[in-house]
C-alpha positions in Angstrom: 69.6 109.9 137.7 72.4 107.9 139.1 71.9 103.9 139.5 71.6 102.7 143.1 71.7 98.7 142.1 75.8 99.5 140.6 76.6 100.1 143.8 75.2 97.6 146.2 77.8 94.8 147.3 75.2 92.1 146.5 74.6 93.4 142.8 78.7 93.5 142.0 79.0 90.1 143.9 76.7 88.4 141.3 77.6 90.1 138.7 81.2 89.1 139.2 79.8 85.8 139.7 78.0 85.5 136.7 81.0 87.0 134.4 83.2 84.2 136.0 80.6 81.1 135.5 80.2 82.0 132.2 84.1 82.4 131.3 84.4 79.3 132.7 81.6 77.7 131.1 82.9 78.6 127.7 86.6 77.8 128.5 85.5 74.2 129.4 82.7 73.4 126.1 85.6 73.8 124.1 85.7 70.2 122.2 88.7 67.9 122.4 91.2 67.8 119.2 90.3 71.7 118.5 92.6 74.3 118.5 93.0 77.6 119.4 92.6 79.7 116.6 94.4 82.8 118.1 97.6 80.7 119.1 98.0 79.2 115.5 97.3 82.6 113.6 99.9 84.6 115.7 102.2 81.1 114.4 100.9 81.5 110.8 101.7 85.3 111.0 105.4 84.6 112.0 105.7 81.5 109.3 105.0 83.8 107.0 106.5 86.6 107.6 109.8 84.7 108.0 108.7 83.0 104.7 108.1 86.5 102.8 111.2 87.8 103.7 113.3 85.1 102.8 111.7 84.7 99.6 112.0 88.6 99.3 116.1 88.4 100.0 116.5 85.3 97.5 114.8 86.8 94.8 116.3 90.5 95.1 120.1 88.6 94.7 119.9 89.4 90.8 119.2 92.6 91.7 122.5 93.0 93.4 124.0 92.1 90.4 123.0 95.0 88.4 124.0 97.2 91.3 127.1 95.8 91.2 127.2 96.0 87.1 126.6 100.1 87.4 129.4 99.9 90.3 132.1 98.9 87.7 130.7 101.4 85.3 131.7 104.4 87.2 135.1 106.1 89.0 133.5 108.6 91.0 133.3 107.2 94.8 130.3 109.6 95.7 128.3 107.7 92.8 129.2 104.5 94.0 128.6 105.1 97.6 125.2 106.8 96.6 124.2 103.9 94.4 125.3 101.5 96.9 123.0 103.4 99.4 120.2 103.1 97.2 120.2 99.4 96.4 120.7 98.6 99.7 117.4 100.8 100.7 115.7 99.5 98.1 116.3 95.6 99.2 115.2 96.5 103.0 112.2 97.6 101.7 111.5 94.9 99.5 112.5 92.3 102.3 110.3 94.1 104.8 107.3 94.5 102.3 107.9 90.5 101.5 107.7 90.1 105.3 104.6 91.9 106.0 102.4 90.5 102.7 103.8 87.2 103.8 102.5 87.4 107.6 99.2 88.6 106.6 98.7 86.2 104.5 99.7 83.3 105.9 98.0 84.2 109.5 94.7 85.6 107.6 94.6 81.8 105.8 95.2 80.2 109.3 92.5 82.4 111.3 89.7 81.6 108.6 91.1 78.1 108.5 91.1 77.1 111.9 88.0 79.3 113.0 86.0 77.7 110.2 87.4 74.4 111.6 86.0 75.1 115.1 82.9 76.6 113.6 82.2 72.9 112.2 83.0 71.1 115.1 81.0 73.7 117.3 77.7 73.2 115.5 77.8 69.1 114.4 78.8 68.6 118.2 81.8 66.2 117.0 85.3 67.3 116.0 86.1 64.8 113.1 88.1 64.8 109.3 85.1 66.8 107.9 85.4 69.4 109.6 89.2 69.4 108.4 87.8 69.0 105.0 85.1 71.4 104.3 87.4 74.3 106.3 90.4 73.7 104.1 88.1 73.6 101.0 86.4 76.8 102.4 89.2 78.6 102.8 91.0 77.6 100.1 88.1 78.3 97.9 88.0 82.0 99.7 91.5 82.4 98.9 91.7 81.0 95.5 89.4 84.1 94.5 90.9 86.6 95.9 94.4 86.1 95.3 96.5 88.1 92.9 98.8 85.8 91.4 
């Protein structure tokens, strides 16, 4: 048994209607000095991606060194070119794992901060420092636990 009321003009015009009042009611209760919590975790996600990686490359430069060690070591040009290869694999995927960890990190820290954040704001009715405080302390506290180093 098909629904008669999806397609009557009327019913579609006030459902449309009611979609749009409410989209727009939501877009404009937003409270001034709050953020959006998307924008800033796509920013966090890049920060620390390009924050992982270059801590990745920095840190994988004594690792060049012994490459470079087993390089002198040998005569055979195969070798070298095959060791070469290897070290150079094995420092893309160490820059590219550095990147990723980094970005989810950092943008998982800056959703649950800034959401939190609005949370706050959203239910005192205010957007002032405490809110800034108990969402850094909340997510810092989150994070504190559940970190690995």
């Amino acid at each position: 048994m098909k629904c008669v009321c999806l397609y009557h003009p009327e019913f579609i015009q006030l459902l449309v209607s009611l979609i749009l009042s409410n989209f727009l009611y939501q877009a404009s209760a937003k409270l001034a000095g709050t953020v959006n919590w998307g924008t800033t975790t796509v920013i966090g996600i890049f920060a620390g991606m390009l924050y992982g990686g270059s801590k990745e490359a920095a840190a994988s430069v004594s690792k060049d060194a012994e490459v470079t060690l087993k390089l002198g070591s040998t005569e055979d040009k195969r070798e070298q070119y095959r060791l070469m290869k290897d070290a150079m694999e094995k420092r893309f995927i160490r820059v590219t794992r550095g990147s990723i960890v980094g970005g989810v990190c950092l943008g998982m820290f800056t959703a649950t901060f800034y959401s939190l954040q609005n949370l706050l704001a959203e239910q005192q009715g205010v957007h002032d420092v405490f809110n800034i405080v108990g969402a850094g302390s909340a997510t810092a506290s989150a994070f504190g636990l559940t970190c690995k180093k």
